[in-house]
KEDREN-362717 format. One line per 3 residues: number of its first residue (from 0); their letters; for each residue x, y, z of C-alpha. Coordinates in Angstrom, 3 decimals, padded with zeros to 6 digits. Example, Ala and Ser with C-alpha at 12.3 -4.5 7.8 and 13.67 -1.06 7.14 Angstrom:
2
0 = as = 012.300 -004.500 007.800 | 013.670 -001.060 007.140;
This chain:
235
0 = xxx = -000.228 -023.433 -005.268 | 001.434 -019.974 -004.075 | 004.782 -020.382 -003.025;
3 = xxx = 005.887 -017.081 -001.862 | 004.772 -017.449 002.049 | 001.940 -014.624 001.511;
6 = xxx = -001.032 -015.174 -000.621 | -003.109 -012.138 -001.506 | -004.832 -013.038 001.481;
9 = xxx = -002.254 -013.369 003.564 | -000.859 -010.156 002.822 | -004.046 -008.146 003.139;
12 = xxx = -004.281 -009.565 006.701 | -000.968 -009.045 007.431 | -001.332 -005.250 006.480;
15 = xxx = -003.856 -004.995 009.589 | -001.258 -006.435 011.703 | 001.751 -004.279 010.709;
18 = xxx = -000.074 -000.930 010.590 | 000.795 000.144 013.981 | 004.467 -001.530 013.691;
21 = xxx = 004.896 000.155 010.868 | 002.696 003.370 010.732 | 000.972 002.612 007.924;
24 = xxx = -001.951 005.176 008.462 | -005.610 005.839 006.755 | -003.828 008.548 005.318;
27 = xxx = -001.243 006.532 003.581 | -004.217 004.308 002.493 | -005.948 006.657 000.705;
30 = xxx = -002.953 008.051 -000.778 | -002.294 003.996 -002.191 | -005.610 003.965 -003.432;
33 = xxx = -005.385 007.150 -005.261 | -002.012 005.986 -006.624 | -003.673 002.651 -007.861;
36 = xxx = -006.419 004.308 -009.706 | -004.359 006.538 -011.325 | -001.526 003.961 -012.306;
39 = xxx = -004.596 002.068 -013.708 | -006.053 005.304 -015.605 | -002.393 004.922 -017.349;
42 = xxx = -003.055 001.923 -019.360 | -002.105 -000.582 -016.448 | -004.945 -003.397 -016.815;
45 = xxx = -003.934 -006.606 -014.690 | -006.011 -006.802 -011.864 | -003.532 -008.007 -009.570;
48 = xxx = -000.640 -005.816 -010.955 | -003.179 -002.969 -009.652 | -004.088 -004.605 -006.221;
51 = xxx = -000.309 -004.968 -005.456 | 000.543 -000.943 -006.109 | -002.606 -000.320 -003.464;
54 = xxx = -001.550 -002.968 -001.005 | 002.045 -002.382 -000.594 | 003.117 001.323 001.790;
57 = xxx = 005.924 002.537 -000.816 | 006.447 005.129 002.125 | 008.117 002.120 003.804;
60 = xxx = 010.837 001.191 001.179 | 012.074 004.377 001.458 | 014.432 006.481 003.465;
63 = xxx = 012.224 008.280 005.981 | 013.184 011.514 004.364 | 011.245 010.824 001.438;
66 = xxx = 008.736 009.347 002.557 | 006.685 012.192 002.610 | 006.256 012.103 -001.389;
69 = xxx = 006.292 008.025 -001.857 | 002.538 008.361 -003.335 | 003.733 010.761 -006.099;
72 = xxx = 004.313 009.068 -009.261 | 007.652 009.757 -009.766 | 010.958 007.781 -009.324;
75 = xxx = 012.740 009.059 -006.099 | 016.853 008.952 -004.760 | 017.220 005.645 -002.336;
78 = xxx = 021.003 006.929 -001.729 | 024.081 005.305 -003.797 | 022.761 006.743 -006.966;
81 = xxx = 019.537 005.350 -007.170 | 015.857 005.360 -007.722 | 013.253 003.606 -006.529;
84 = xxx = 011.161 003.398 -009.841 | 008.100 005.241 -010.911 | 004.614 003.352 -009.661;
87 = xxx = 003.715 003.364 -013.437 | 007.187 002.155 -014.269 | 007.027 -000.704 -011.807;
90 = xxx = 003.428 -001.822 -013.298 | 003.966 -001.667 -016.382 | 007.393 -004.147 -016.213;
93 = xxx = 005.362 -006.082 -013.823 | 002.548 -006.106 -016.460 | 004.784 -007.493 -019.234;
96 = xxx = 006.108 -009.951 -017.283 | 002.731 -011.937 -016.936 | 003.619 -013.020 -013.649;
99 = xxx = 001.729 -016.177 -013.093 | 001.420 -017.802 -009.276 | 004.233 -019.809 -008.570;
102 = xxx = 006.521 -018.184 -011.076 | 010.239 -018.406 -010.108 | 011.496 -014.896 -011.383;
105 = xxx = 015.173 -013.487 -011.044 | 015.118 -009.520 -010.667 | 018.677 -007.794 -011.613;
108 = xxx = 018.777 -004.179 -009.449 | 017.301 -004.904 -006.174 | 017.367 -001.404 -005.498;
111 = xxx = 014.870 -000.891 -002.573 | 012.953 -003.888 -002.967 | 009.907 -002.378 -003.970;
114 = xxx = 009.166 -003.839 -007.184 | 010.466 -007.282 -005.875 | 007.577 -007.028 -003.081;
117 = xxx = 005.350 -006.231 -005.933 | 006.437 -009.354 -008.112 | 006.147 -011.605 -004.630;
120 = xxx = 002.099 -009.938 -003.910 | 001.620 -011.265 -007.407 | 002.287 -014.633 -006.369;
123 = xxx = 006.265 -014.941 -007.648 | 008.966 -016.818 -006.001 | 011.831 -013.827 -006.467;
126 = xxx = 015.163 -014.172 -006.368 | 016.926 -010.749 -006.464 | 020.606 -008.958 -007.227;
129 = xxx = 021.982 -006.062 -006.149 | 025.140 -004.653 -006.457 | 025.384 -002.160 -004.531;
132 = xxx = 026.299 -003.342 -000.743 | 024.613 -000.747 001.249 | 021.597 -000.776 -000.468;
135 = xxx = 021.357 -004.763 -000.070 | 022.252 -004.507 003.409 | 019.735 -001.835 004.181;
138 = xxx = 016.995 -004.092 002.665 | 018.890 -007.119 004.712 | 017.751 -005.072 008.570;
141 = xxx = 014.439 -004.210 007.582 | 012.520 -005.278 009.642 | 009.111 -005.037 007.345;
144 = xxx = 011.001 -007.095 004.689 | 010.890 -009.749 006.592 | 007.690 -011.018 006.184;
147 = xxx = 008.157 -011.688 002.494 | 009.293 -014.968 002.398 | 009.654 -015.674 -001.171;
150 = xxx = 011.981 -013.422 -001.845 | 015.570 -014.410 -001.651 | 018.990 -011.665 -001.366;
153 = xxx = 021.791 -011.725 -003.270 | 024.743 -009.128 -003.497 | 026.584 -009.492 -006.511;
156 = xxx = 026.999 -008.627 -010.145 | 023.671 -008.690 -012.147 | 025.322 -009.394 -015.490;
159 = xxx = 026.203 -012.780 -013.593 | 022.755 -013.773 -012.654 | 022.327 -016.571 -010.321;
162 = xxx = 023.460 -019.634 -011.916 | 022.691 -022.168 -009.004 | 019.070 -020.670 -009.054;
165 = xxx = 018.488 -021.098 -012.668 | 016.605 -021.724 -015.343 | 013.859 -018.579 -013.877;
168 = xxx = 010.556 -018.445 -015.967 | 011.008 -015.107 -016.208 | 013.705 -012.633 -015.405;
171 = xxx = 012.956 -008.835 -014.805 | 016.115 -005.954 -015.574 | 015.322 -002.757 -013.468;
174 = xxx = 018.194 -000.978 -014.492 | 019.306 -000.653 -018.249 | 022.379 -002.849 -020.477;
177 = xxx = 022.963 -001.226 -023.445 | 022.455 -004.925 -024.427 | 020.920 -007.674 -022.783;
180 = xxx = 023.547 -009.435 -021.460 | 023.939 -013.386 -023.021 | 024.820 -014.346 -019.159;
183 = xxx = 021.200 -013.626 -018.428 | 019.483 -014.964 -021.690 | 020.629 -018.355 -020.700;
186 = xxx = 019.634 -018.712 -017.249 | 016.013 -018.205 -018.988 | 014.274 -020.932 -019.128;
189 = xxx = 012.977 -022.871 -022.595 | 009.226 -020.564 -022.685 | 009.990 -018.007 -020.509;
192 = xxx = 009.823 -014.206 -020.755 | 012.476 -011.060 -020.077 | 011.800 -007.985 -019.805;
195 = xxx = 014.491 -005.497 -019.852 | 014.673 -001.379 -020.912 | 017.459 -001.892 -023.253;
198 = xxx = 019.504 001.272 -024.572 | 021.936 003.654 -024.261 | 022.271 006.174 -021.062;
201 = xxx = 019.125 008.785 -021.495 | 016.193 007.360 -022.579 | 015.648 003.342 -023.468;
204 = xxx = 013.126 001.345 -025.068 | 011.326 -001.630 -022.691 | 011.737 -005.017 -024.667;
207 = xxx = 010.299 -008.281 -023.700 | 012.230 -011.359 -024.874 | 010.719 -014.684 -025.190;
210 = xxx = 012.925 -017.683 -025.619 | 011.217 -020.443 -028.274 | 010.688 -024.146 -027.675;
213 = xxx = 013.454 -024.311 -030.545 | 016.012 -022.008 -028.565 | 015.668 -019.168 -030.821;
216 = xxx = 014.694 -015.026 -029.233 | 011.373 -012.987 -030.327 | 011.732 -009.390 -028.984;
219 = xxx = 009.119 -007.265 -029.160 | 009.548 -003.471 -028.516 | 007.367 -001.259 -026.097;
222 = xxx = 007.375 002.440 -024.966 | 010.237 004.682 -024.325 | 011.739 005.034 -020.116;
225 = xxx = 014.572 006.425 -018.323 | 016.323 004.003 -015.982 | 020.058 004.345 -014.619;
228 = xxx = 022.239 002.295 -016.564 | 023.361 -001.733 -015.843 | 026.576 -001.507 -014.026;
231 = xxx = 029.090 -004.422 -013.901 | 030.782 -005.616 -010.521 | 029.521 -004.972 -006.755;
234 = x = 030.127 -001.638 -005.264;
């Protein structure tokens, strides 16, 4: 059972009815498609990981003087010092997660929402942090958020989690800790996955932690990013 409020279906149908609302053109279409293929021509291979990067208008989570290059490739300023991540970037985390339908997932960088729309296409309950206010009330008015309905806001401190929400099957870092914080290991639940690009300011290495039926952490180590670094507090 999907409990996000939008199957793959769902959302595909709900694309037709938000084109106008939203100007989601032909154009933009193609441009999606184009994107998808050549996220996929990257080493991306999960099907639905692919589907989600042509579905979704990235033009949309972004500030509307941007929006003319949201089909690059390429991480772009959202304002308050941030990115919204690379299309690669975003698939590939997405990819290690092995989001399954149903999944309850807690993201840690909200940013603008992108990549949690991507994780809720994929059929994941999200629960999201950000901690920076005006981003998270920016994402709060949209109007096109809106019609994701399983994912939930939260403005705070990501190195706190969400206690009251946990254990998560699988928590997703989109910013970078120079380690993963302990906070965040335990709200993980007994099986479950995190994925995190771990390292100092620069350039960071992805990991993906899974927790053991006896309690005890296997990381394994993946390619080399750049991400802004894991900032404690709310600003």
């Amino acid at each position: 059972m999907n409990t996000t409020g939008m199957t793959m279906e769902d959302s595909q149908h709900r694309q037709g009815k938000h084109t106008q609302q939203y100007a989601d053109t032909p154009k933009h279409m193609a441009l999606r498609a184009k994107l998808a293929d050549e996220v996929a021509s990257q080493g991306i291979k999960d099907a639905r990981v692919i589907e989600a990067i042509r579905q979704l208008p990235r033009h949309l989570f972004m500030p509307a003087e941007i929006r003319g290059r949201a089909y690059e490739d390429k991480a772009l300023p959202i304002g308050e010092g941030q990115t919204i991540s690379q299309p690669y970037t975003v698939a590939y985390q997405t990819q290690l997660l092995s989001v399954q339908p149903g999944d309850k997932i807690l993201e840690v960088g909200t940013g603008s929402a992108y990549q949690a729309a991507i994780l809720a296409v994929t059929g994941a309950r999200v629960y999201t942090i950000e901690r920076q206010k005006k981003l998270y009330d920016r994402n709060q008015r949209s109007r096109f958020l809106q019609q994701f309905q399983g994912i939930h806001y939260r403005y705070g401190d990501g190195f706190l989690g969400w206690p009251e929400e946990a254990p998560f099957d699988k928590i997703l870092i989109t910013a970078a800790p120079e380690e993963v914080p302990a906070s965040l290991i335990g709200q993980l639940r007994v099986g479950g996955l995190l994925v995190a690009p771990v390292g100092k300011q620069g350039t960071q290495q992805m990991v993906r932690i899974t927790k053991e039926d006896d309690g005890q952490l296997n990381t394994a180590s993946f390619d080399y990013f750049s991400f802004v670094p894991m900032l404690k507090g709310k600003a």
